[in-house]
C-alpha positions as a printed Julia matrix, in Angstrom:
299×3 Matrix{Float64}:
 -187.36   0.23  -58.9
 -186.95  -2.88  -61.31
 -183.5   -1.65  -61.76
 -182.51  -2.06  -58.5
 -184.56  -4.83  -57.56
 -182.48  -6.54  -60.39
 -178.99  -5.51  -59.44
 -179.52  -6.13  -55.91
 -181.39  -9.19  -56.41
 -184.44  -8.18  -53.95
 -187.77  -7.96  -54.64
 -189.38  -4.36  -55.88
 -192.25  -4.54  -53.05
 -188.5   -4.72  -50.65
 -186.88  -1.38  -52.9
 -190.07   0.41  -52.4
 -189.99  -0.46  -48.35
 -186.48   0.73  -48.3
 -187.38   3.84  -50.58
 -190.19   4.88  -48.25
 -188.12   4.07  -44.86
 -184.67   6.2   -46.77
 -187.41   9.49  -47.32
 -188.82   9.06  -43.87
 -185.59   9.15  -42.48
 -184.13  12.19  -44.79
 -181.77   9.97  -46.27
 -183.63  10.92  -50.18
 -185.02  13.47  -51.07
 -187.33  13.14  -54.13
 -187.99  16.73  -55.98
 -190.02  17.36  -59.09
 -188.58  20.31  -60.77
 -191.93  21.67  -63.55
 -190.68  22.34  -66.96
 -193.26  25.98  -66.85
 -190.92  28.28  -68.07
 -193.35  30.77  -66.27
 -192.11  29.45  -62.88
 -188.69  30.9   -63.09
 -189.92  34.32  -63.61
 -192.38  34.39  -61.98
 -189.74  33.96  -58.62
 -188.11  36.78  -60.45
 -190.83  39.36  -60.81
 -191.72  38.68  -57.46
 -188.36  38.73  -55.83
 -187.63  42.23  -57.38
 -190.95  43.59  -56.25
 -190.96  42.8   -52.98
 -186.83  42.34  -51.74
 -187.81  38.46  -50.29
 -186.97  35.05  -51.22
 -189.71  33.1   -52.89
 -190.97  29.81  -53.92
 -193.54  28.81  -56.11
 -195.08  25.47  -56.37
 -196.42  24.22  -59.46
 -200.27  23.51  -59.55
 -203.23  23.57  -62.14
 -206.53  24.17  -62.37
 -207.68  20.87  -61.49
 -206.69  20.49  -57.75
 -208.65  21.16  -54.89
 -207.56  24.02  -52.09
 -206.73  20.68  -49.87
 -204.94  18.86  -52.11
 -203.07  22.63  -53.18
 -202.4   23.04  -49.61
 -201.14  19.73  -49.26
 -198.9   20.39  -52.23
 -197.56  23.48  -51.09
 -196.78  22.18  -47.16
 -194.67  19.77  -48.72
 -192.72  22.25  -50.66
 -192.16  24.39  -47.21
 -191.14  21.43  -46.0
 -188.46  20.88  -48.17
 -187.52  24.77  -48.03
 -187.18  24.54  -43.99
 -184.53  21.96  -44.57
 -182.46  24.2   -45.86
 -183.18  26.93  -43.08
 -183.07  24.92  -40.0
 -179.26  24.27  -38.56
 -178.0   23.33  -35.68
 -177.4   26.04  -32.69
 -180.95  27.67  -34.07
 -184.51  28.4   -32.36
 -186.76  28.34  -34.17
 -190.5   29.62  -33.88
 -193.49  27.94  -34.84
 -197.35  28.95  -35.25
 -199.8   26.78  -35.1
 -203.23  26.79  -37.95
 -204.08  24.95  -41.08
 -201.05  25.49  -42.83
 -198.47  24.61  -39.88
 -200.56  21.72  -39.37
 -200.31  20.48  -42.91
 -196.44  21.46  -42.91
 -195.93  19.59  -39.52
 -197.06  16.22  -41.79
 -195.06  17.01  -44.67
 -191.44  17.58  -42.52
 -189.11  14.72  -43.36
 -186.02  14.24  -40.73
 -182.8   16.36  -40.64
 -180.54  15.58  -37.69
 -179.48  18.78  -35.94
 -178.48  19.35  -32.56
 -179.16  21.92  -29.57
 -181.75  23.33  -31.6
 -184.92  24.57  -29.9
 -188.61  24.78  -31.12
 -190.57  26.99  -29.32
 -194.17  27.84  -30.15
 -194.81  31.19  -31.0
 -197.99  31.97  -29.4
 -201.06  29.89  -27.31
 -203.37  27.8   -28.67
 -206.19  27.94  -25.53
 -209.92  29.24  -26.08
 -213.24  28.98  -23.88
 -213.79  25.89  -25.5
 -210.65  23.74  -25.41
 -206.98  24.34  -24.0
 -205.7   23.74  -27.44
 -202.37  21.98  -25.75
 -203.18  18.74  -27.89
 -203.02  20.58  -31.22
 -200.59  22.38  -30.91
 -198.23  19.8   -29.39
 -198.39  17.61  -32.45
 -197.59  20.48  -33.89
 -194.31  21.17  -32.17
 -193.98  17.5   -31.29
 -193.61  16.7   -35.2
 -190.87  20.09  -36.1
 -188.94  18.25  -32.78
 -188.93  15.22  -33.71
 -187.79  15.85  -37.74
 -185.49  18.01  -36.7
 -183.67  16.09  -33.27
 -184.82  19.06  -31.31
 -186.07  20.55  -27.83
 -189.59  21.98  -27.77
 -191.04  24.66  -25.54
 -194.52  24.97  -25.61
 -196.2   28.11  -24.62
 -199.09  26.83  -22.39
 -201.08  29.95  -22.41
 -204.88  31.34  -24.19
 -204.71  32.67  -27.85
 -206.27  35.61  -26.13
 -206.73  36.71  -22.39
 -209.9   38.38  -21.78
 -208.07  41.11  -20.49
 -204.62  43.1   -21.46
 -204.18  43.95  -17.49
 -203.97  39.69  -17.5
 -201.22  39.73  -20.06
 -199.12  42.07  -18.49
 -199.44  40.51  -15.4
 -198.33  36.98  -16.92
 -195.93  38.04  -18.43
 -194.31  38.97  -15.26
 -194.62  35.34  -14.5
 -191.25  33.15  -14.48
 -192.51  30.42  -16.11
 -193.93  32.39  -18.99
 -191.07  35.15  -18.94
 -188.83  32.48  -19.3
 -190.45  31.38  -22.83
 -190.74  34.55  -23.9
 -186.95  34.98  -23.3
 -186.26  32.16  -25.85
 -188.47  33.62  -28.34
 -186.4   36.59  -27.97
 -183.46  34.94  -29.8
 -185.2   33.4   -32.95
 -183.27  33.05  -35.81
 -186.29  31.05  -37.72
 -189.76  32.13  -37.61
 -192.69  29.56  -39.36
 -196.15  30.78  -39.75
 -198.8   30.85  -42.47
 -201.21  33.56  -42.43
 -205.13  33.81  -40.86
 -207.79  34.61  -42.78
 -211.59  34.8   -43.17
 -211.61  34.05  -46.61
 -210.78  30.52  -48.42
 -211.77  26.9   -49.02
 -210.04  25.47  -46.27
 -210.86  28.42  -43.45
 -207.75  29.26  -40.87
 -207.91  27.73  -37.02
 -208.43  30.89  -35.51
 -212.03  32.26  -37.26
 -213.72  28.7   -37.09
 -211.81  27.14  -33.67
 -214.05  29.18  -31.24
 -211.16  31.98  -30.86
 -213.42  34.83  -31.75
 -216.52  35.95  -30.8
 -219.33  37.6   -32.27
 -218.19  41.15  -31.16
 -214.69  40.75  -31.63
 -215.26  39.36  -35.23
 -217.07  42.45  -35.93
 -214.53  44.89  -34.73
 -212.04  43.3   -36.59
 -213.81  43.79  -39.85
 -214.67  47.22  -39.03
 -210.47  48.39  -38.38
 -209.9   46.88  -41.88
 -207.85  44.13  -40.81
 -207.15  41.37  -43.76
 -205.11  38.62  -41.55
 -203.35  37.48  -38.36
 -199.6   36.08  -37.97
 -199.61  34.06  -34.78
 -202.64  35.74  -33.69
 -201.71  39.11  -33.56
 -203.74  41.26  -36.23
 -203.14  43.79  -38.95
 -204.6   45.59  -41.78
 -204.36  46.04  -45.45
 -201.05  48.47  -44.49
 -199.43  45.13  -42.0
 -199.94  47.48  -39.06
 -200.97  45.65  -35.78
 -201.27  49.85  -34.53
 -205.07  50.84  -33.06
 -206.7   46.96  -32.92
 -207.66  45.9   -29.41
 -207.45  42.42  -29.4
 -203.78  42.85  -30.0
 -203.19  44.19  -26.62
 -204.5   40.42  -25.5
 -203.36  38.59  -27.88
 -200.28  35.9   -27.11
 -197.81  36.1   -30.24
 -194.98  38.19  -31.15
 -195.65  42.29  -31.54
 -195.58  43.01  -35.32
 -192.57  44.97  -34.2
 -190.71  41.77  -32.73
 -191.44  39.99  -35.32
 -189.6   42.21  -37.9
 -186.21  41.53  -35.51
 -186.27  38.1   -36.66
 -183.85  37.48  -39.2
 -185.09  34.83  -40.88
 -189.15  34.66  -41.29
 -190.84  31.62  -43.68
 -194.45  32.32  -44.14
 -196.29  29.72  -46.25
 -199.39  30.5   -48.24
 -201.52  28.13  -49.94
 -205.04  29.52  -52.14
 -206.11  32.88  -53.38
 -208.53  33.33  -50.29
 -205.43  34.09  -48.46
 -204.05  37.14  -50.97
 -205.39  39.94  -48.72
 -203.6   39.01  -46.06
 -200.28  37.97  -47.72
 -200.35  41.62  -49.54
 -200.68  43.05  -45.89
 -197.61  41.05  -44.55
 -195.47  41.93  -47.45
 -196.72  45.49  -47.23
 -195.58  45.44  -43.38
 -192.49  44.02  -44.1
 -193.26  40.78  -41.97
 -191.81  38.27  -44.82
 -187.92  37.63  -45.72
 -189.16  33.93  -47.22
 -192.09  32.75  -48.89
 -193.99  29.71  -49.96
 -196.83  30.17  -52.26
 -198.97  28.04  -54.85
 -198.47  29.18  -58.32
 -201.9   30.15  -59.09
 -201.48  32.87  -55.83
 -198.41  33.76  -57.37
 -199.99  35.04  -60.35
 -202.26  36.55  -58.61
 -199.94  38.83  -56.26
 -198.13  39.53  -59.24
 -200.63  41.23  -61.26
 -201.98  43.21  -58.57
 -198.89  44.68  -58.05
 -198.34  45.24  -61.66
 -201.84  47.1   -61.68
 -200.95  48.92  -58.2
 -198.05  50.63  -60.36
């Protein structure tokens, strides 16, 4: 900055305005590439095990989950960049992660691309419309795009309730535009970690249901639709009320980011990859490490 404060003759306090307004704006990007040598293979190992793309983010032992999660949303940030293009929907989850992510998204001018939220956000205790607006509201705006929220429950108390809605116009029509996804962003649910996932401490779950869940084996949710240590969403009831994609839908999407962030979430991620749910993945290194040795021990 005293560089170019000097050749330009402005103040530094004016280059870092201009700095912060040019990254805002997407006109710089500022990446810190770690000298680990690890890193590298790392992506490799994990590449070749499991047939995705992957990125690892740097971190030590010293950060907190929050600040790791912070860390890694930025990094997903910087990956959807590349992913997003014009002519593309897109579908978004809503939780922790996609929350974090949504704050981390720096602008990238495309046009007649569509954002449409992947599954709905309302519970007995709140519609969830606010949340997960900002959510969507934030991927438009970065990316000069139309939104389509999905104004429906997480879960209907009944499956006879889904079917019936989604007979209904107004949702059939969303659910027609989810149909032809190219993108799909989500980070995983899960019981376990630091910084706990929307849907086990928002009010989503009951008692009952919480117990069931645990009882079928199932490690984590994409979009609200569960599955077990094998990724199967097959045999677990909730699923028949639940609001996001089928497992099976999912899988049609050609493109599908999932962003992980703390080893509470490893259960989960291992089910995914087992079900074949992930083409791209963001993940902290210490996780990384982690997935990689169980494999190594699971063979």
């Amino acid at each position: 900055m005293a560089s170019i404060s000097r050749e330009l003759g402005i103040s530094r306090s004016t280059v870092s305005r201009l700095l912060a307004h040019a990254r805002r704006t997407g006109l710089v990007n500022i990446e810190i590439n770690a000298s680990a040598d690890r890193t590298p293979m790392l992506v490799r190992e994990l590449e070749q095990a499991h047939g995705i793309n992957v990125f690892i983010v740097p971190t030590d032992g010293s950060l907190s989950e929050t600040a790791i999660l912070e860390r890694v949303a930025s990094h997903a940030a910087h990956v959807l960049n590349t992913l997003v293009s014009s002519d593309m929907t897109v579908g978004v989850a809503w939780g922790s992660t996609m929350q974090a992510i949504s704050l981390a998204l720096t602008r990238k001018p495309t046009h007649d691309t569509v954002i449409v939220q992947l599954n709905g956000a309302a519970n007995p205790q709140t519609t969830g419309l606010t949340y997960a607006s900002e959510i969507l509201e934030s991927f438009g705006a970065a990316f000069t795009a139309r939104i389509e929220q999905f104004p429906v429950p997480a879960f209907f108390d009944r499956a006879s309730t889904r079917d019936a809605m989604w007979r209904e116009g107004s949702v059939n029509r969303v659910l027609r535009i989810q149909e032809g996804m190219g993108l799909a962003v989500f980070g995983l649910g899960a019981t376990q970690g630091t910084v706990p996932s929307q849907v086990y401490r928002g009010g989503y779950l009951n008692a009952e249901e919480s117990a069931a869940l645990h009882a079928q084996g199932v490690v984590g949710d994409v979009a609200t639709v569960f599955f077990d240590g094998t990724g199967s969403d097959e045999g677990i009831e909730i699923n028949s009320r639940a609001t996001g994609p089928t497992l099976a839908a999912l899988r049609k999407v050609p493109r599908r980011l999932c962003v992980v962030s703390g080893s509470g979430k490893l259960p989960a991620l291992r089910g995914a990859l087992e079900g074949g749910l992930v083409t791209d993945l963001v993940l902290d290194e210490g996780s990384a490490l982690q997935l990689l040795n169980s494999a190594l021990k699971n063979h």
